[in-house]
C-alpha positions in Angstrom: 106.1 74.2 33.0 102.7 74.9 31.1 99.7 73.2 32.2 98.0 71.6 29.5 94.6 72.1 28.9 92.2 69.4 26.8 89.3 71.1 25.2 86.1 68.9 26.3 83.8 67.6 23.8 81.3 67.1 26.2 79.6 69.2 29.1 77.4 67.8 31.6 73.6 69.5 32.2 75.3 71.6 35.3 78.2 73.4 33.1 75.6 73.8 30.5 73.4 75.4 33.0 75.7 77.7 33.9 77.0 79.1 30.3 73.1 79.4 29.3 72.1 81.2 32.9 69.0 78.5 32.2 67.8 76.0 35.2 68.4 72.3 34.6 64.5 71.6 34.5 64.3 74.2 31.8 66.9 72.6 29.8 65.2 69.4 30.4 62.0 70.5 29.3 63.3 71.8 26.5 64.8 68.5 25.1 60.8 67.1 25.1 59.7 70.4 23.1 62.6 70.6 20.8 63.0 67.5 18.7 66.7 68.7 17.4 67.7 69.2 20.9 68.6 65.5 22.2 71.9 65.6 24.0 73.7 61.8 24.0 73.2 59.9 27.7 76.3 58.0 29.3 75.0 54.4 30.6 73.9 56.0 33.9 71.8 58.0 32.1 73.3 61.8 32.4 73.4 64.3 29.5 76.0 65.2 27.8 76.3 68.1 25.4 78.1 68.9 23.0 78.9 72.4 21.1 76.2 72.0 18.7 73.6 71.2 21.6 74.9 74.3 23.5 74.6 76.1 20.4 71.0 75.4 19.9 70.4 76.4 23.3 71.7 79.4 23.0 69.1 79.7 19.3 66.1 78.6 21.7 66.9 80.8 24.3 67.1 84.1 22.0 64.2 83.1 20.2 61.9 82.8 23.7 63.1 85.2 25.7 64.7 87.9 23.3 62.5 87.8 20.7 59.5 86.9 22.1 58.2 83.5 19.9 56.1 81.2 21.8 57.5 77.7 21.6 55.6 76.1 18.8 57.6 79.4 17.2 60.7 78.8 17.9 60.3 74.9 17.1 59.0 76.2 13.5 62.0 79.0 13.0 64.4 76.3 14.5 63.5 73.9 11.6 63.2 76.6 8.6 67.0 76.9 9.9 67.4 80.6 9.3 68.5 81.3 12.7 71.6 82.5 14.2 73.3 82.6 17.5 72.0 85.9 19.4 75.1 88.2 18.4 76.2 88.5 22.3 76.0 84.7 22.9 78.0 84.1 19.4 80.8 86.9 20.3 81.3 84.8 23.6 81.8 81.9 22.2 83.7 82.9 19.2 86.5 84.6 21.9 86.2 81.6 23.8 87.6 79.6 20.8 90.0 82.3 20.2 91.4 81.9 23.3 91.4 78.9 23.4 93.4 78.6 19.7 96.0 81.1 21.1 97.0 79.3 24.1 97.3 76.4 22.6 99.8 77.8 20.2 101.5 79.9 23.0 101.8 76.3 24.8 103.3 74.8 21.6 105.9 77.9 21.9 106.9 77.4 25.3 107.1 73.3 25.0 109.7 73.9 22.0 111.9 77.0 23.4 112.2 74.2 26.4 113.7 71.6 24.0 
């Protein structure tokens, strides 16, 4: 039988470290240089981020590293709000939703050719 999967709504700092390729401290530091970068914190005080946070990660990151705009910059191109996700980083995640979509819909298949 197909396993079924729940798509999270929240990622902890280490997950999001990982799909950014960015340290912990760097994320971190970022939260007290970026004011629209404030991911919620559960009761024992770890991050949790969602989409959007990972999303403007991914902005901040492009805008540093890939294009070069010191941080007062990017905090200034963040808040105009003409930026978009670096085209690799947006690919990625739009096939990750793909994905996602179609197996859910392939699991939806298989749960009704078993009834």
């Amino acid at each position: 039988m197909a396993e079924k999967k729940i798509e999270k709504l929240y990622y902890s700092i280490s997950e999001v470290s990982e799909i950014s390729q960015l340290k912990q401290y760097v994320l971190r530091y970022w939260e007290t240089e970026f004011p629209m970068l404030h991911p919620k914190k559960n009761r024992a005080g770890n991050r949790s981020y969602r989409q959007s946070d990972i999303d403007t990660i991914l902005k901040i990151k492009d805008l540093l590293y890939n294009q070069k705009y010191t941080i007062e910059g990017a905090r200034a191109k963040l808040k105009a709000g003409n930026v978009d996700v670096p085209t690799s980083d947006a690919d990625t995640l739009r096939y990750r939703k793909l994905v996602k979509s179609i197996k859910k819909e392939l699991q939806s298949l298989l749960k009704s050719l078993d009834s």
